[in-house]
C-alpha positions in Angstrom: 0.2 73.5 -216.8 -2.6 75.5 -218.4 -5.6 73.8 -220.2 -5.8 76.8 -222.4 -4.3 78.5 -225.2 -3.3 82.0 -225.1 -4.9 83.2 -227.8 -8.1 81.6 -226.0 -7.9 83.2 -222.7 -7.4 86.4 -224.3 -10.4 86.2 -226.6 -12.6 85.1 -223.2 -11.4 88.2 -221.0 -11.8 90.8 -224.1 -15.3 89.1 -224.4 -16.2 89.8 -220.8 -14.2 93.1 -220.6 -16.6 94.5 -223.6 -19.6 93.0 -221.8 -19.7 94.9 -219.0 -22.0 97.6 -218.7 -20.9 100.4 -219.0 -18.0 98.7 -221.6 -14.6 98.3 -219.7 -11.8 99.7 -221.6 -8.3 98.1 -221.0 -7.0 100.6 -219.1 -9.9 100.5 -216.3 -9.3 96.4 -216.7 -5.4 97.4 -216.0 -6.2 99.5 -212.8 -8.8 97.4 -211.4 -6.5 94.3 -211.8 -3.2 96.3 -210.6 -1.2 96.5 -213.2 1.2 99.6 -213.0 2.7 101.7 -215.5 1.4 100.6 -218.9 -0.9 98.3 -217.6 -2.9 98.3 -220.5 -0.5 97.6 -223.1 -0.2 94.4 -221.1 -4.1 93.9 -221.2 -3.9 94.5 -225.3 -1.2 91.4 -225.5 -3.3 89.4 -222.9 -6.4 90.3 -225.5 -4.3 89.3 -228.8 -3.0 85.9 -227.4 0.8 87.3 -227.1 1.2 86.4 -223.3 -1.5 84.0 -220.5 -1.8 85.8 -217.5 -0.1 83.9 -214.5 -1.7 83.1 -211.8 -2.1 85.8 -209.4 -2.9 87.9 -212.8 -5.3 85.6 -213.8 -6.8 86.2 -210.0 -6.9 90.0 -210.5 -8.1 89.9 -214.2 -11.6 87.8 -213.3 -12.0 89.9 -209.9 -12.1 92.8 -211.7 -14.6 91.0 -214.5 -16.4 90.0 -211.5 -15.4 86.6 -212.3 -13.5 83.3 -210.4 -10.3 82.3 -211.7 -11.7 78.6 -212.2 -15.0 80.6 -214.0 -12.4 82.0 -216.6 -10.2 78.9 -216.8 -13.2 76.8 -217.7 -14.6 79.1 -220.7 -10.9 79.4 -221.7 -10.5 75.8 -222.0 -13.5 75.6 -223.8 -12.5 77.9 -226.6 -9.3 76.5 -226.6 -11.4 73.2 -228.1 -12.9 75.3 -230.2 -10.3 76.9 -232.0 -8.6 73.7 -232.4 -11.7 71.9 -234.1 -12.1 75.2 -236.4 -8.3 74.9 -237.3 -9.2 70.7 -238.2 -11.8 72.1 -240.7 -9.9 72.9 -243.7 -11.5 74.3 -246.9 -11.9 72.3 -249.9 -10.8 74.2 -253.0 -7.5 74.1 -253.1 -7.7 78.1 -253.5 -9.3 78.7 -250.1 -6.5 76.5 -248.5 -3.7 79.0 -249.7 -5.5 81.8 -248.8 -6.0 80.2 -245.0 -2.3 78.9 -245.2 -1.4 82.7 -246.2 -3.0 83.9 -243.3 -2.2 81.5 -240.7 1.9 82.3 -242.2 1.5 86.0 -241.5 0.0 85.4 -238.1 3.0 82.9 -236.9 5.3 85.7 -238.3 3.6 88.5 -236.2 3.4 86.5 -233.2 7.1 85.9 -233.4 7.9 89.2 -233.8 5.7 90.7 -231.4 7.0 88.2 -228.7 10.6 89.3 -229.9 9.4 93.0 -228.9 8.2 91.8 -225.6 11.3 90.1 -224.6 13.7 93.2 -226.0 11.3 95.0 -223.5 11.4 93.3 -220.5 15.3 92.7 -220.9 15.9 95.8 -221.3 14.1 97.5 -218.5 15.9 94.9 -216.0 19.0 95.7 -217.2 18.9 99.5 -216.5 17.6 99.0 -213.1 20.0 96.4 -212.8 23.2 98.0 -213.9 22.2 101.3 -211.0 21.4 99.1 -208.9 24.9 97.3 -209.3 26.6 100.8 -209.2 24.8 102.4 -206.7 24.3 99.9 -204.3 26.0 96.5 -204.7 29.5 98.1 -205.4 28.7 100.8 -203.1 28.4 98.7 -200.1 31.8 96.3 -201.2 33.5 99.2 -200.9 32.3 100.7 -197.6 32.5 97.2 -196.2 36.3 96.9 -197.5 36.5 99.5 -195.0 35.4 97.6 -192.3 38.2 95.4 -190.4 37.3 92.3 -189.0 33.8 91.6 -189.9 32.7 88.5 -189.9 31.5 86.3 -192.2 27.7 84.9 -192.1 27.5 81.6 -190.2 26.0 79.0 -192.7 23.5 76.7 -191.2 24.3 73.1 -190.4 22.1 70.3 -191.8 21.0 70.0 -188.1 19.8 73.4 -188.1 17.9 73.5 -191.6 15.6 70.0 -190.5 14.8 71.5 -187.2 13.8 74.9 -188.4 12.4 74.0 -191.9 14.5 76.5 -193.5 13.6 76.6 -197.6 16.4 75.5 -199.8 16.1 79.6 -201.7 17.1 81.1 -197.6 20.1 78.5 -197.4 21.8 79.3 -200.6 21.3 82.8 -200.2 22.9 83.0 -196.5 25.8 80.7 -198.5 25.9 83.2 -201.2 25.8 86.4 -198.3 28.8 84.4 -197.2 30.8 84.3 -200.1 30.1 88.0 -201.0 31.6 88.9 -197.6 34.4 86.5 -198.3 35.1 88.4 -201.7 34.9 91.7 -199.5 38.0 90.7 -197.4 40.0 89.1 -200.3 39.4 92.2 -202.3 40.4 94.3 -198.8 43.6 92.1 -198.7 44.4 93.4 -202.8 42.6 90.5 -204.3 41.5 90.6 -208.0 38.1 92.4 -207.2 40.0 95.2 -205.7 42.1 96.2 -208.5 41.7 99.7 -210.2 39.2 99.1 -212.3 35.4 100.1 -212.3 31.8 99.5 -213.2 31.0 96.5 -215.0 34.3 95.0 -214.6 35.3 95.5 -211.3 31.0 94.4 -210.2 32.2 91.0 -212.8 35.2 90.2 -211.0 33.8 90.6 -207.7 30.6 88.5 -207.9 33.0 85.5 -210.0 34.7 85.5 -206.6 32.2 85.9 -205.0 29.9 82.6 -205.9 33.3 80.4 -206.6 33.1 80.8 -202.8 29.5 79.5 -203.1 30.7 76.7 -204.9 29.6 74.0 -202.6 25.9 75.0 -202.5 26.3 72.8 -206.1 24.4 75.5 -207.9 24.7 76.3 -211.7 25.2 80.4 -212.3 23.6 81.7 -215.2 23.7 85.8 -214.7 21.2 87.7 -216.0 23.3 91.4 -216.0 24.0 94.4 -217.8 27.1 94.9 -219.1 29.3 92.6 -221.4 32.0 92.7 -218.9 29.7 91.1 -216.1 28.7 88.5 -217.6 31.9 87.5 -219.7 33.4 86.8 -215.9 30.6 84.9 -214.7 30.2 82.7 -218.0 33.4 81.1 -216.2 30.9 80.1 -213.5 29.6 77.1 -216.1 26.1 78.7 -217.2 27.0 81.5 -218.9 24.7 84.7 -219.3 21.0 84.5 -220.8 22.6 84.0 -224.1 24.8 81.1 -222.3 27.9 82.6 -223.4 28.6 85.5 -221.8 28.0 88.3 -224.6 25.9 90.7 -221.9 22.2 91.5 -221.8 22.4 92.6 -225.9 23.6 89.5 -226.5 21.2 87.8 -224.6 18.4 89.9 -226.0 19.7 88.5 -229.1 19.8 85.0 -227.9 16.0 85.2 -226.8 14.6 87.1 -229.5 15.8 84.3 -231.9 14.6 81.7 -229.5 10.8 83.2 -229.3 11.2 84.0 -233.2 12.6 80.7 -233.8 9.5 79.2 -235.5 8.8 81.9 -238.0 12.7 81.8 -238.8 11.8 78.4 -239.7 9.4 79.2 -242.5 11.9 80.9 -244.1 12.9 78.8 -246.9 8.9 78.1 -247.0 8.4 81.6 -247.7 9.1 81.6 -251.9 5.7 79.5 -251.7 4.0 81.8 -249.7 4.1 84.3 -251.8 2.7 82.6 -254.9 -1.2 83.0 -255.3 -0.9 79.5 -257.0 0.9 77.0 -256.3 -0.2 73.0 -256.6 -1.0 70.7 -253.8 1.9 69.4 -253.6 3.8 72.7 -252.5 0.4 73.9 -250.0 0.6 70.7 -248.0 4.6 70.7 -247.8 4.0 74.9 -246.3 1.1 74.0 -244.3 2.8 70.9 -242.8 5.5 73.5 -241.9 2.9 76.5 -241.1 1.7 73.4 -238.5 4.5 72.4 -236.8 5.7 76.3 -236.4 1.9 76.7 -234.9 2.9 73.7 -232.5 6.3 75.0 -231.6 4.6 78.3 -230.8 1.8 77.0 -228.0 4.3 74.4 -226.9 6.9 77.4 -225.8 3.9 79.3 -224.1 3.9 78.7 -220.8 7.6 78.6 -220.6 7.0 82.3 -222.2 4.5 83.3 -220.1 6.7 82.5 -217.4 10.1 84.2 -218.3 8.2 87.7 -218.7 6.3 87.4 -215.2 9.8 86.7 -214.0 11.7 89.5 -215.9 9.1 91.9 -214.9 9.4 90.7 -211.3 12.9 90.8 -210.7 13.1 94.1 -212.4 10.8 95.0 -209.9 12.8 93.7 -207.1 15.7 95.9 -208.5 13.5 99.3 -208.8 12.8 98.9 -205.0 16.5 98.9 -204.4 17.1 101.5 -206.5 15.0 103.7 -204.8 14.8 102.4 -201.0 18.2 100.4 -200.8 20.2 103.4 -201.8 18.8 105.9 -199.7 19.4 103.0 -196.6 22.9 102.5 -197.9 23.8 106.2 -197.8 22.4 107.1 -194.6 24.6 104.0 -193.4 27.4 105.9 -195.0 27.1 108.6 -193.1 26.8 107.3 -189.8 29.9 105.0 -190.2 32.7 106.8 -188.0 36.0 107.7 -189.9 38.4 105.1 -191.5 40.3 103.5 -190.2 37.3 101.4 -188.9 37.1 98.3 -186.9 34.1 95.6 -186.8 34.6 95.5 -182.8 34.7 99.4 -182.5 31.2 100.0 -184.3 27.9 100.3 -182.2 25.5 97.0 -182.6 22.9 99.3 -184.7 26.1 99.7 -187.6 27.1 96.0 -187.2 23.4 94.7 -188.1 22.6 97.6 -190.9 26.3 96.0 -192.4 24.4 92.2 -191.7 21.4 93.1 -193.6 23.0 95.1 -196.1 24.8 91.8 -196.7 21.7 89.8 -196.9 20.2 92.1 -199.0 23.8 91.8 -201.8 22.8 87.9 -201.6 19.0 88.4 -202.7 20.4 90.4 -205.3 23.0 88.0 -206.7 20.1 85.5 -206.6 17.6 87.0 -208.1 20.5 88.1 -210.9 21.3 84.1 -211.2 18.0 82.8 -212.5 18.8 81.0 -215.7 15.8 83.2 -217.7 16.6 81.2 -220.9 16.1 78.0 -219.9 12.6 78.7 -219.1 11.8 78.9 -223.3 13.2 75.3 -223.9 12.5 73.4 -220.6 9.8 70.5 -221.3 6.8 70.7 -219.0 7.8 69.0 -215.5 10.9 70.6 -215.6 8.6 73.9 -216.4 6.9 73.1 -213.7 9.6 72.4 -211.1 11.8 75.6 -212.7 8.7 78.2 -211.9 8.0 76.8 -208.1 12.0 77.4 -207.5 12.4 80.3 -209.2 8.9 81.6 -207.6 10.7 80.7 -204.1 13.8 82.7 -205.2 11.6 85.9 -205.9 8.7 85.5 -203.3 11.6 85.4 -200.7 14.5 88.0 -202.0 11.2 90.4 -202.6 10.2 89.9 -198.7 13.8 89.6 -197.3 14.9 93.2 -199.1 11.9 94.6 -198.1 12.1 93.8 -194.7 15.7 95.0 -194.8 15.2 98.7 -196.8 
């Protein structure tokens, strides 16, 4: 875990970005560091102590200020000191300490809202490239596979097989979930539940329940990060539940979150009658700024684990724009190729048989990457943090190389 506050980090890279000569302005700090599309409205919440950089960002951000990373992380930790003996050194009239109180209030309130924003942000931009994607690829391919008599299923790896080829645990439960995707195919084929007549959201929610209840045995907990209502109400069954952990779809899980990063201001609330009095006693300014304190606390402690959930929202959405554009366009060319129905697995040419095997692999990155449990990340304590961002890293690092190398 980080040594450093946000709000510190940000204060050290807007120091160095202004120092430059000529002065850097965000959106040269943005390009240099490759951010893409609103790159510098990232830099400007970096700079105000909303979101810490990760670590390949962090990389980028002191390459570009002609920096190292550990140059940045040292300064960084040293203002983090810093800020925390200036916060230690109240004032003495009692005035001057509601006045500070006031202010600190106002900027747990905007922080809260602003991460609110940012989460409503990122959400949202997954789930529209998640919900085409789902439509135009994932149900797209179910149904052209339908089509397809015999096909086989993936053949899972035996524990033999995983020791002697060091396969990671992200490849294994991906192949199993390939498997019961193609598993769902033939029962849905055969008139099962995820081939009735219905569309979108709920035929995409009935398919993938089926789907991972044949992935049962890999022992994993599905939480579904999705689109639509529908989706995730039939994978709540799964035990996890949706972002919100109870299946109300992506708005409700927006819901869910915001609350969650907004939690500490919320808490203020009843504290808020005091705030608004220019005089109070001491008895009512320690009682708020106990409170102000603890909401302060609660605010750096869920940092990291915030820090985190947008790097991974961002990166799975972009996961999910790359098979929107390039997974499509591979599926529909397959489309055209395929010979009429009625079509048989042992009829097609070996170039059809391995686009419908990596069009398969590529459906289980997908339903992996759209199984990360994002909310967890905002309440996990730091080793779990820390063992929930290597695994979740895994998941990303290798559905972003396996698609890839598919479309």
């Amino acid at each position: 875990m980080n040594d450093f506050s946000a709000e510190a980090i940000g204060l050290v890279i807007r120091e160095h970005r202004q120092a430059q000569r000529p002065s850097m302005t965000q959106e040269e700090l943005a390009e240099q560091a490759d951010y893409g599309k609103g790159g510098a409205v990232s830099i400007s919440r970096i700079e105000r102590g909303l979101v810490s950089p990760g670590e390949h960002r962090l990389a980028a951000i002191a390459l570009a200020l002609q920096l190292t990373p550990g140059q940045l992380k040292q300064e960084a930790e040293g203002r983090t000191r810093s800020l925390a003996r200036q916060r230690d050194q109240r004032p003495v009239k009692l005035r001057d300490q509601v006045a500070e109180t006031k202010r600190r209030h106002a900027e747990i309130n905007e922080k809260a809202a602003q991460r609110s924003k940012i989460t409503q942000e990122h959400g949202e931009a997954f789930n529209r490239v998640h919900d085409v994607v789902r439509d135009e690829f994932f149900m797209k391919f179910v149904e052209l596979a339908k089509s397809i008599n015999g096909a086989p299923e993936p053949e899972r790896p035996s524990e033999e097989e995983i020791e002697s080829t060091g396969e990671t645990p992200t490849a294994i439960r991906i192949v199993a979930m390939s498997a019961g995707i193609a598993n769902a195919i033939r029962g849905a084929a055969a008139g099962g539940a995820a081939g009735a007549a219905v569309g979108g959201a709920a035929a995409y929610g009935a398919f993938t329940a089926a789907a991972l209840f044949g992935t049962a045995s890999t022992g994993a907990a599905i939480s579904t990060l999705a689109g639509a209502a529908a989706t995730n109400a039939t994978l709540a069954l799964l035990g996890g539940g949706t972002l919100a952990a109870g299946g109300a779809g992506m708005a409700g899980g927006i819901l869910l979150l915001t609350g969650m990063v907004a939690a500490p201001a919320a808490a203020l609330a009843a504290a808020g009658f005091y705030v608004l009095r220019q005089r109070r006693n001491k008895k009512e300014e320690e009682r708020l700024r106990t409170e102000v304190e603890a909401a302060e606390a609660a605010l750096d402690q869920s940092q990291q684990g915030f820090d985190t959930m947008v790097d991974v929202l961002s990166r799975a959405t972009a996961i999910m724009e790359y098979v929107e554009v390039h997974g499509t366009h591979a599926l529909e060319k397959w489309r055209v190729d395929l010979p009429p129905e009625p079509r048989d697995w042992e009829l097609l040419r070996h170039e059809r048989q391995e686009r419908y095997k990596d069009f398969l692999t590529a459906a289980g990155c997908l339903l992996a990457v759209s199984s990360i449990n994002v909310s967890a990340l905002l309440t996990a304590k730091p080793d779990a943090l820390r063992e929930m961002e290597m695994a979740i890293d895994e998941t990303l690092r290798y559905a972003d190389r396996t698609i890839k190398s598919i479309v």
